[in-house]
C-alpha positions in Angstrom: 2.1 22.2 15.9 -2.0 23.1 15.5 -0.5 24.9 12.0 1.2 21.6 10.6 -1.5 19.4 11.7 -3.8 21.5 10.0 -1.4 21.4 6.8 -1.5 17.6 6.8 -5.2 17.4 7.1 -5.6 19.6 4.2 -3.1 18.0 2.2 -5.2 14.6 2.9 -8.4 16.2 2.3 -6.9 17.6 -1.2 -5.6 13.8 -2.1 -9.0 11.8 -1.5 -11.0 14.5 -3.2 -8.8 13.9 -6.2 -8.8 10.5 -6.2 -12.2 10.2 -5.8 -12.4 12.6 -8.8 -9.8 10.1 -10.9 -11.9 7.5 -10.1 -15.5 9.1 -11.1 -13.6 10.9 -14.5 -10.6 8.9 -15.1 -7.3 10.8 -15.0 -7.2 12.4 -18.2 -11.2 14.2 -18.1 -10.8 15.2 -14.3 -9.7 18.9 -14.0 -7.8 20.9 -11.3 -11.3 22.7 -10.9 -13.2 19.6 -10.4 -11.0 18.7 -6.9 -11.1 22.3 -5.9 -14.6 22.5 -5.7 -15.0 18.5 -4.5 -12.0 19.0 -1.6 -13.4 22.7 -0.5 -10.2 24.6 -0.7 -8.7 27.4 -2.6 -6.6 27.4 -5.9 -3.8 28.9 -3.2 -4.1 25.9 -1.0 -3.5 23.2 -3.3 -0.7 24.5 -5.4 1.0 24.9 -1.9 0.8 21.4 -1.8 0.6 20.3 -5.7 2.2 22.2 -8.5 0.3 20.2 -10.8 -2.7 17.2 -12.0 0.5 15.0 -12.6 1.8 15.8 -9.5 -1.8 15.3 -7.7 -1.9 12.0 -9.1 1.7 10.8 -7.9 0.6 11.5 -4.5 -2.2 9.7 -4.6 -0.2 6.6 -6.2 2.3 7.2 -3.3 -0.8 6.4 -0.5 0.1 2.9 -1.6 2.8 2.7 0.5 2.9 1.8 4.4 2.7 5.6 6.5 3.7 3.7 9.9 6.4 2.2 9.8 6.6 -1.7 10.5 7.4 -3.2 13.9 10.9 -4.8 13.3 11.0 -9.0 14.0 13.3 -11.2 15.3 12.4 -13.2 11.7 13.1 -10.8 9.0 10.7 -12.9 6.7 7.9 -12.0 9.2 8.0 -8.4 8.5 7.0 -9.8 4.6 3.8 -11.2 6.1 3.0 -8.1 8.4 3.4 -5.6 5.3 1.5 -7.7 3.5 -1.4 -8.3 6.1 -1.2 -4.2 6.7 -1.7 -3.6 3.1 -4.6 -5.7 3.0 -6.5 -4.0 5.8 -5.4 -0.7 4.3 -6.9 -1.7 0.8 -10.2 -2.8 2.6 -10.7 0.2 4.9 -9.0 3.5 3.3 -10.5 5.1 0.2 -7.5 6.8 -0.9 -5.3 3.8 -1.0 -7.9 1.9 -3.4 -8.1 4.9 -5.3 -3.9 4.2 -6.0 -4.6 1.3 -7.2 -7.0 2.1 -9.7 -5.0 4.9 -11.0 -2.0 2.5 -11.3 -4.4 0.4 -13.8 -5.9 3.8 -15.5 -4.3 3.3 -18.9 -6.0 6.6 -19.8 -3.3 8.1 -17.1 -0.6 9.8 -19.9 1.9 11.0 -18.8 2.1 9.7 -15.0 4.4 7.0 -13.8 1.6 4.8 -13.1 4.5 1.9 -12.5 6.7 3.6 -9.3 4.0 2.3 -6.9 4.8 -1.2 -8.3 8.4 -0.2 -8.6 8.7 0.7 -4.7 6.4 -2.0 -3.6 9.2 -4.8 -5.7 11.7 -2.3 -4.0 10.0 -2.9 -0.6 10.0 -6.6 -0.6 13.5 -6.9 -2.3 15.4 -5.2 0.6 13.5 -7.4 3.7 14.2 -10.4 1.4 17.6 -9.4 0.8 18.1 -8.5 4.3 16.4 -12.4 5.4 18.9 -14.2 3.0 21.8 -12.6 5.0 20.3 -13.6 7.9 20.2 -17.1 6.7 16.3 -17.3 6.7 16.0 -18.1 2.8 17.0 -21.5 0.9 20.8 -20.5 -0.7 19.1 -21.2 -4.1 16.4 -18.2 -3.6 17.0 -15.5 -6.0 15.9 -12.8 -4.2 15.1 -10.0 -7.2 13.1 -13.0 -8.9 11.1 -13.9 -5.8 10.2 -10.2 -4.8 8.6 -10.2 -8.6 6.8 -13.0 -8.0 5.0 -12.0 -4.6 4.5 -8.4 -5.9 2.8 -10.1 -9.1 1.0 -12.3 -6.9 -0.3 -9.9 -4.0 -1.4 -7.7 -7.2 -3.7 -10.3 -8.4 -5.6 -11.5 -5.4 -6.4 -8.3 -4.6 -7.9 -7.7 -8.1 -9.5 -11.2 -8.0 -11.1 -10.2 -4.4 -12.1 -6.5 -5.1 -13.7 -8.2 -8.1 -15.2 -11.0 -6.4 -15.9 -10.2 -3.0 -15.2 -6.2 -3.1 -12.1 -7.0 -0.9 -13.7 -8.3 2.0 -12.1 -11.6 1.4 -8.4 -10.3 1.3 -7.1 -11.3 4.6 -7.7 -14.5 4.2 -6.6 -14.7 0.3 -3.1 -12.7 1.4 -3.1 -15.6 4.0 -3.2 -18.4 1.5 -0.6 -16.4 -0.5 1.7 -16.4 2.8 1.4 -19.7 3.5 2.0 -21.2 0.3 4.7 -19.3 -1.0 6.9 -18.7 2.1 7.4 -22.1 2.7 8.9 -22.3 -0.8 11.6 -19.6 0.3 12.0 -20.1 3.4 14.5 -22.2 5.2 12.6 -25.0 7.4 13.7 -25.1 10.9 12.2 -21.3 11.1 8.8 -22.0 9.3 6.6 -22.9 11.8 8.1 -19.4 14.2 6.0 -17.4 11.2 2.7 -16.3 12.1 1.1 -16.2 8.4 -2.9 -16.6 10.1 -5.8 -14.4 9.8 -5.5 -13.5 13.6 -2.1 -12.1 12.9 -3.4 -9.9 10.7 -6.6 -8.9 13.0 -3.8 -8.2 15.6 -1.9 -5.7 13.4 -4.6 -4.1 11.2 -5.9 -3.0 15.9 -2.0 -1.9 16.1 -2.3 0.4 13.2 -5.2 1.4 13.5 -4.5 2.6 17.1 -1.1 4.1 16.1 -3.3 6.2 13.1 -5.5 8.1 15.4 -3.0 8.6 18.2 -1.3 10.6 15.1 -4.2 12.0 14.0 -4.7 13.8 18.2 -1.3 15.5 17.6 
């Protein structure tokens, strides 16, 4: 157990010192000996993790998405919100996961599917919306792969507008405007006001993860 916890922490410390690498050189000028030297570890060590830059930089897209997984709700269409909210306070508080997103917008990044995070995050949001209309929680007229586009579009650029504006420290509340004045566009009345699309909803998960991070990081 001490061994793999020790594997993942390595594995981490490998993926922020690259990203922070990528984001001081840009993709193409960072070498592998660049993140060796920045994360502290051995040539050994990282290929056990990485067998290459390209394959470096896909993990450090892949910190995008959620690494807890979301409380399941009676309201499908709330779990939308809560990823939302939990991407939000992940984008304000973890330097790895703003370093994804601006290596998914590093257009000197050859040769690296800069667009899976966007890919997976349409993916993401396509299967709970899919999953709500089945339920009956979306308008009949909804189409769902159009809408998941749309929000994914959306959620992209109010967190561009607040890093650029307010360096993120705005983007609850923006992702709470978002919420509230899409979903009720989607979502079938008589379950609109049981959504809880407010900043205090997202204070209350952002405590949740947080708390369910470093009980993960004891073992």
């Amino acid at each position: 157990m001490a061994q793999q916890a020790r594997a993942i922490k390595t594995r981490r410390a490998i993926l922020e010192s690259a990203a922070t690498v990528f984001a001081e050189r840009g993709y193409e000028r960072t070498t592998i000996g660049e993140i060796l030297v920045r994360a502290g570890v051995t040539k050994g060590a990282l290929y056990f993790h990485f067998a290459s830059k390209e394959d470096l930089a896909l993990g450090v897209l892949d910190a995008q998405m959620l690494d807890e997984p979301l409380t399941p709700q009676p309201i499908k269409l709330q779990e939308l919100a809560d990823q939302a909210f939990l991407l939000a306070h992940r984008l304000q508080r973890d330097p790895l996961v703003r370093a994804s997103v601006a290596l998914a917008l590093d257009s000197g990044a050859t040769g690296v599917d800069r667009a899976a995070p966007f890919r997976a995050w349409i993916d993401q949001v396509s299967e709970i919306l899919t999953v709500a209309k089945a339920r009956g929680e979306i308008l009949v007229h909804v189409d769902v792969s159009d809408t998941a586009e749309l929000f994914s579009g959306a959620y992209a650029g109010i967190q561009t507008m607040s890093q650029i504006l307010r360096d993120r420290n705005d983007l609850t509340h923006r992702v709470s405007v978002l919420l509230r004045y899409l979903l009720p566009s989607i979502c079938t009345p008589a379950l609109l006001t049981s959504l809880d699309m407010t900043e205090g909803r997202a204070r209350q998960l952002a405590e949740e993860y947080d708390t369910s991070l470093r009980r993960r990081e004891e073992f």
